[in-house]
Backbone as JSON Lines, residues from 0, in Angstrom:
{"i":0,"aa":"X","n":[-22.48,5.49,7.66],"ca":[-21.84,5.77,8.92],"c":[-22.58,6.94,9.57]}
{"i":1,"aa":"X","n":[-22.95,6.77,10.67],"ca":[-23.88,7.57,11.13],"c":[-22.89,8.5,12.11]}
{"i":2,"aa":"X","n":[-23.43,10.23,12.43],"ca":[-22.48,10.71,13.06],"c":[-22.51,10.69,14.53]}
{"i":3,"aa":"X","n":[-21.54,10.84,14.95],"ca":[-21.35,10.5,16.53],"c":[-20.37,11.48,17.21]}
{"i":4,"aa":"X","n":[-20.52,12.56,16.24],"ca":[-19.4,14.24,17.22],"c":[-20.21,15.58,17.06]}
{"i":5,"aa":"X","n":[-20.48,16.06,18.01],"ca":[-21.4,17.25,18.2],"c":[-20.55,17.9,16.79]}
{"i":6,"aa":"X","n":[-21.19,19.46,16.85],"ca":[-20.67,20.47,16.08],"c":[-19.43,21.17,17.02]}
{"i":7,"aa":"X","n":[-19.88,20.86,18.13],"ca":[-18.35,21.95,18.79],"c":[-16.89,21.51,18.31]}
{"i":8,"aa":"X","n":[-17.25,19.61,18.49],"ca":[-16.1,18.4,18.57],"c":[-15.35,18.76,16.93]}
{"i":9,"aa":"X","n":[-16.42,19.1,16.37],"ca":[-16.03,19.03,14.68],"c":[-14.79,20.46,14.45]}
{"i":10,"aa":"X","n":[-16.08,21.21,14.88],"ca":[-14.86,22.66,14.93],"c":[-13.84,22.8,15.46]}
{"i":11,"aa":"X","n":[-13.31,22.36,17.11],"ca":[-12.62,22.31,17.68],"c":[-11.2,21.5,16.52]}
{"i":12,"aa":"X","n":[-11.9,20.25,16.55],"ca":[-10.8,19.25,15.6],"c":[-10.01,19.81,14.44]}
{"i":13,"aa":"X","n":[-10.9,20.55,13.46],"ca":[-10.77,21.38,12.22],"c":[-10.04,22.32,12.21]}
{"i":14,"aa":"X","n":[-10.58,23.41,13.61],"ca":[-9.98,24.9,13.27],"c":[-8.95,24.98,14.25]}
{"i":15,"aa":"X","n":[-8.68,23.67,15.24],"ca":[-7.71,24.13,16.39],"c":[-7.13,23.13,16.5]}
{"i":16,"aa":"X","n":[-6.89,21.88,16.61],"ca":[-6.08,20.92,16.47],"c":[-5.17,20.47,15.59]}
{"i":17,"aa":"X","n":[-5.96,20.44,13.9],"ca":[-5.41,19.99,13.04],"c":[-4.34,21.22,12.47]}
{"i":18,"aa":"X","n":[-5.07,22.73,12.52],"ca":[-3.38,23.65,12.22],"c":[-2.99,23.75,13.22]}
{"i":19,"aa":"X","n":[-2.99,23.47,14.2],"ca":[-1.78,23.42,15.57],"c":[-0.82,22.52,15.35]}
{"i":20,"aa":"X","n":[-1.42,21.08,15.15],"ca":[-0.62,20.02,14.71],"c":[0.54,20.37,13.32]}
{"i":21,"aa":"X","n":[0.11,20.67,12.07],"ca":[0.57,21.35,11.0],"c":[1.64,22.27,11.58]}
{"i":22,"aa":"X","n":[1.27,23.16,12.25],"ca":[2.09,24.45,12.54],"c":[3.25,23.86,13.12]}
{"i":23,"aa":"X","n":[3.37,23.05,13.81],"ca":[3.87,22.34,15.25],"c":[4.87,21.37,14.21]}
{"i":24,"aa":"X","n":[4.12,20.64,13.4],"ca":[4.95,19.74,12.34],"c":[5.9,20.62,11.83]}
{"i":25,"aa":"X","n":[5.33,21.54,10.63],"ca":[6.69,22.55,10.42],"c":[8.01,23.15,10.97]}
{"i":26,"aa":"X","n":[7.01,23.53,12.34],"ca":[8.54,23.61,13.23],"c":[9.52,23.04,13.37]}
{"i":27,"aa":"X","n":[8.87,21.95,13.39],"ca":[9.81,20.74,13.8],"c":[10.84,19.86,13.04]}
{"i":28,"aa":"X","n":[10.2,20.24,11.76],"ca":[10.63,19.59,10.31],"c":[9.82,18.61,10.03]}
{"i":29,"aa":"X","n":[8.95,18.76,8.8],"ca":[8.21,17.82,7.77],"c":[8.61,16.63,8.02]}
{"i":30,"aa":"X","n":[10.17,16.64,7.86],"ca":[10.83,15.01,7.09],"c":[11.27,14.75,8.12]}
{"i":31,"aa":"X","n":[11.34,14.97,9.68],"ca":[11.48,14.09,10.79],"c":[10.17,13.02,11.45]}
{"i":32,"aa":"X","n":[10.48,12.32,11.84],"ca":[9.52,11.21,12.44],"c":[8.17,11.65,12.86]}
{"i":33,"aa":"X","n":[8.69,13.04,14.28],"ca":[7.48,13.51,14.62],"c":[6.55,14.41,14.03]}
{"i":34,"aa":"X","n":[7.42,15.03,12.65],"ca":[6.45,15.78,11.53],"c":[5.81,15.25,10.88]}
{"i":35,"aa":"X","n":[6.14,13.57,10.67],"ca":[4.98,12.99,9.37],"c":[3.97,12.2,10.33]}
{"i":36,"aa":"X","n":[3.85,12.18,11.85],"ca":[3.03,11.75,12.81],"c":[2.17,13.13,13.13]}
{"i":37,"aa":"X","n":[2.98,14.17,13.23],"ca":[2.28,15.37,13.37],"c":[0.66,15.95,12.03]}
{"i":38,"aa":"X","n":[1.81,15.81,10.61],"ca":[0.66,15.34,9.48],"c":[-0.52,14.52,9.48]}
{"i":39,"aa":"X","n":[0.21,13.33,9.87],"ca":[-0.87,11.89,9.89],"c":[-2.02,12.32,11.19]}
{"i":40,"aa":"X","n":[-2.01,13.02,12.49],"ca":[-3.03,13.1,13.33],"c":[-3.42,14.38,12.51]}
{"i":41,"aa":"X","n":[-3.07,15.29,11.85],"ca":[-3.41,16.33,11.39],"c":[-4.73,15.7,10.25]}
{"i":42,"aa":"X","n":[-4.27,15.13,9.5],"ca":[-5.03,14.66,8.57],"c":[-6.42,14.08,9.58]}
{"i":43,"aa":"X","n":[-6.07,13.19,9.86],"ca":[-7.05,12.16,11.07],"c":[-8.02,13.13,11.51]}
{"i":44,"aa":"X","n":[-8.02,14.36,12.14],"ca":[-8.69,15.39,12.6],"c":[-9.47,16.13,11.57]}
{"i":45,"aa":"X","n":[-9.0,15.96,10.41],"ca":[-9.48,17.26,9.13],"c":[-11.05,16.16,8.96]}
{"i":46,"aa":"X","n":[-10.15,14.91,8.56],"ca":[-11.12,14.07,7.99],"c":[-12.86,13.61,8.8]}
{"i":47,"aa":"X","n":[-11.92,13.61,10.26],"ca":[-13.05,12.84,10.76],"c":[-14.04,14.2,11.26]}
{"i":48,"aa":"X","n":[-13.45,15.42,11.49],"ca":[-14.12,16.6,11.53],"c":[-15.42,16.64,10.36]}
{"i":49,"aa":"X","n":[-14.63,16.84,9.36],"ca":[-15.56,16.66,8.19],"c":[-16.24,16.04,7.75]}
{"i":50,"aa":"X","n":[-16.03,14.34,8.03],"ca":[-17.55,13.76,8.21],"c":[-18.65,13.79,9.39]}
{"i":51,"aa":"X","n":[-17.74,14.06,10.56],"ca":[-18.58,13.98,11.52],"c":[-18.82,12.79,12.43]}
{"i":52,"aa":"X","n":[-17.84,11.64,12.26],"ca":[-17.73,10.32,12.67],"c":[-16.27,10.12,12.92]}
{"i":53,"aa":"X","n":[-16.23,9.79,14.31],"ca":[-14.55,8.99,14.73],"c":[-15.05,7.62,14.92]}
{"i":54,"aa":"X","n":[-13.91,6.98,14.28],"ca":[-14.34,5.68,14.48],"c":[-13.71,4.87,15.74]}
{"i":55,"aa":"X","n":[-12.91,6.01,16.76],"ca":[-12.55,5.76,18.1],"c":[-13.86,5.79,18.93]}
{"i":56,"aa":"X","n":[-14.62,6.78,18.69],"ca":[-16.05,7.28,19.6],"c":[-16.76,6.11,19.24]}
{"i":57,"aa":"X","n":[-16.46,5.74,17.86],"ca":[-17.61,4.39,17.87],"c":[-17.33,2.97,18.49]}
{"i":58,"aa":"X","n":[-16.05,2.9,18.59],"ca":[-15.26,1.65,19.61],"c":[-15.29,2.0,21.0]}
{"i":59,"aa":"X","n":[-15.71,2.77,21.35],"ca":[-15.91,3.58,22.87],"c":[-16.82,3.55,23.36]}
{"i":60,"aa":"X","n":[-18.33,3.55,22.1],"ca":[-19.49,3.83,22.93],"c":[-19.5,5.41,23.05]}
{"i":61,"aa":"X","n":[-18.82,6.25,22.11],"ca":[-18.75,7.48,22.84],"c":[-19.7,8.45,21.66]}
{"i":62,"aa":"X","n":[-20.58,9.16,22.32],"ca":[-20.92,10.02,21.55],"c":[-21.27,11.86,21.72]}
{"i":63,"aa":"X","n":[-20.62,12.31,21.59],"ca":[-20.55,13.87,21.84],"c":[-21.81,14.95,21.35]}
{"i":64,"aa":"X","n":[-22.64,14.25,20.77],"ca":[-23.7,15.3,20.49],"c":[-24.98,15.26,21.31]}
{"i":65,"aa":"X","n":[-24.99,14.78,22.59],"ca":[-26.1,15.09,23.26],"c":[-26.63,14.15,23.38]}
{"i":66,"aa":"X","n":[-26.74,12.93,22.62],"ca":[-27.76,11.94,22.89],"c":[-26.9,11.02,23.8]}
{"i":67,"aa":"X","n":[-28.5,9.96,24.16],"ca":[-27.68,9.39,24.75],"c":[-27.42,7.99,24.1]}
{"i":68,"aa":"X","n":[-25.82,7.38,24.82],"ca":[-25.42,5.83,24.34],"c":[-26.4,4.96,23.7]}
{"i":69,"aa":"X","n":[-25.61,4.94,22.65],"ca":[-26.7,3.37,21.96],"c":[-26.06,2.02,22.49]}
{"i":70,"aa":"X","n":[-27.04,1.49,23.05],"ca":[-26.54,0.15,23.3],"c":[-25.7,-0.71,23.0]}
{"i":71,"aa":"X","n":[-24.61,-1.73,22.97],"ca":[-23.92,-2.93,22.26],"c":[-24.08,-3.46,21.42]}
């Protein structure tokens, strides 16, 4: 899987989304609906941060590190 999210996209996801989400879940309570959705995008963000590949950007055509679109 080749990567397709700059370094900003990665950090951003990692250090500001995914404990916002977390933080935001807690508040709210773990064991309500919107805390284990809050987890689940939390996770989603850690992961795809850390490899460096969304597999939304790749159904999009989208790629955040500068280059440009690879073809169809």
């Amino acid at each position: 899987m080749s990567s397709n999210m700059s370094n900003l996209d990665r950090g951003v996801r990692a250090f500001a989304i995914a404990p916002l989400a977390i933080i935001v879940a807690f508040l709210i309570g773990i064991g309500s609906i919107a805390g284990i959705v809050l987890l689940a995008v939390a996770a989603v963000m850690l992961a795809t941060g850390a490899v460096g590949s969304c597999p939304l950007y790749r159904r999009l055509h989208i790629d955040t590190r500068g280059h440009s679109p690879q073809p169809h």
